[in-house]
C-alpha positions as CSV (number, residue, x, y, z in Angstrom):
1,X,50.8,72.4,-51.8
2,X,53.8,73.6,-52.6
3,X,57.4,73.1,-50.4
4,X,60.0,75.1,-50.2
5,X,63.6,73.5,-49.8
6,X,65.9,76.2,-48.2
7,X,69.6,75.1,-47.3
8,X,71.9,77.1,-45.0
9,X,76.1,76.7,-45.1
10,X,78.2,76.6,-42.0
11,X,80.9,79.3,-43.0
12,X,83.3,77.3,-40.7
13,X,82.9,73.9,-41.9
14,X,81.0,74.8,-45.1
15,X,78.6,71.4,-43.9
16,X,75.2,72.1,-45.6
17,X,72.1,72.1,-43.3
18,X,68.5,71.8,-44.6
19,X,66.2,73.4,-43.3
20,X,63.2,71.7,-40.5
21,X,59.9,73.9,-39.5
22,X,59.4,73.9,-35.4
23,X,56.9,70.6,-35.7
24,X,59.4,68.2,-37.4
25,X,61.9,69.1,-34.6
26,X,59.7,68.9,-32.0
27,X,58.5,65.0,-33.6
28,X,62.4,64.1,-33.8
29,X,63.5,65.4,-30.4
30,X,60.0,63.2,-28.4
31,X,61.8,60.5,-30.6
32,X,64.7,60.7,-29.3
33,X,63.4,61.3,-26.2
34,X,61.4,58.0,-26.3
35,X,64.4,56.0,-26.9
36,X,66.3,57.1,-23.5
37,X,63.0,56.5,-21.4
38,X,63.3,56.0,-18.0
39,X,62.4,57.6,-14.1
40,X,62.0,61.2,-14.8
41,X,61.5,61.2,-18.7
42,X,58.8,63.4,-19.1
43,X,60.8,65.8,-16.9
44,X,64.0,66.1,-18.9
45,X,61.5,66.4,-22.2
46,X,60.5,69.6,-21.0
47,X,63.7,70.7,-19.4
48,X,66.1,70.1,-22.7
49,X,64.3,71.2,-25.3
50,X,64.8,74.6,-25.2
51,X,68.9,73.8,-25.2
52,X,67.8,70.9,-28.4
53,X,66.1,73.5,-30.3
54,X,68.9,76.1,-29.4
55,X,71.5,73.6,-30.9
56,X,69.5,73.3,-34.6
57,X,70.3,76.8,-35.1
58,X,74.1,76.0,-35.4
59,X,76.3,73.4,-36.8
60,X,77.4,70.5,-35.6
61,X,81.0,71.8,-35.7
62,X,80.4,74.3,-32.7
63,X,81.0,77.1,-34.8
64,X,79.3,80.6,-33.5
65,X,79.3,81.9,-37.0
66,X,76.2,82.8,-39.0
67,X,74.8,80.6,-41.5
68,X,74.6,81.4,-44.8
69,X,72.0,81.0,-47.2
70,X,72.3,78.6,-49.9
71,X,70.9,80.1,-53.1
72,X,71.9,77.7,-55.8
73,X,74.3,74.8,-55.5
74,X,75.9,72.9,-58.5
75,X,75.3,69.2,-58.8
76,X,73.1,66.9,-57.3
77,X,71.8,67.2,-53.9
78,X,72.1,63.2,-52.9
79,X,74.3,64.7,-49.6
80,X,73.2,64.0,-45.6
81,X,71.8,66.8,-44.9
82,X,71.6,67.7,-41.0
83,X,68.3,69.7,-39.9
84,X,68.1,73.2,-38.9
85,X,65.6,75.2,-37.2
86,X,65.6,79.1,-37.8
87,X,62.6,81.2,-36.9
């Protein structure tokens, strides 16, 4: 099986962003979720992850601007990557 490694620039920050299908998202988000259990948990789950997966598709700087596609970067790739979902 073969995977496909697509990166994506913020144009503001120029931070590079891999990435994530729906499913790895999804895993990260119940884990994060998990952590801040309490009264109510399965509630906010389902309420916030609409805004969670809304905030993959940007950068972490709060930039509005398009991400751009990454087609070939110079150098090694040993950076911290954030995750992105795009659909």
């Amino acid at each position: 099986m073969s995977h496909t490694i697509r990166l994506w620039q913020c144009q503001a920050c120029r931070r590079v962003l891999l990435e994530q299908d729906e499913c790895s998202a999804r895993e990260r988000y119940d884990a994060m979720v998990a952590e801040a259990a309490g009264p109510g948990a399965e509630f906010v789950r389902e309420a916030a992850w609409p805004a969670y997966r809304a905030s993959l598709r940007r950068c972490r700087c709060g930039s509005k601007r398009r991400l751009r596609r990454v087609e070939s970067m110079p150098g090694q790739l040993a950076l911290h990557l954030d995750g992105v979902v795009l659909q």
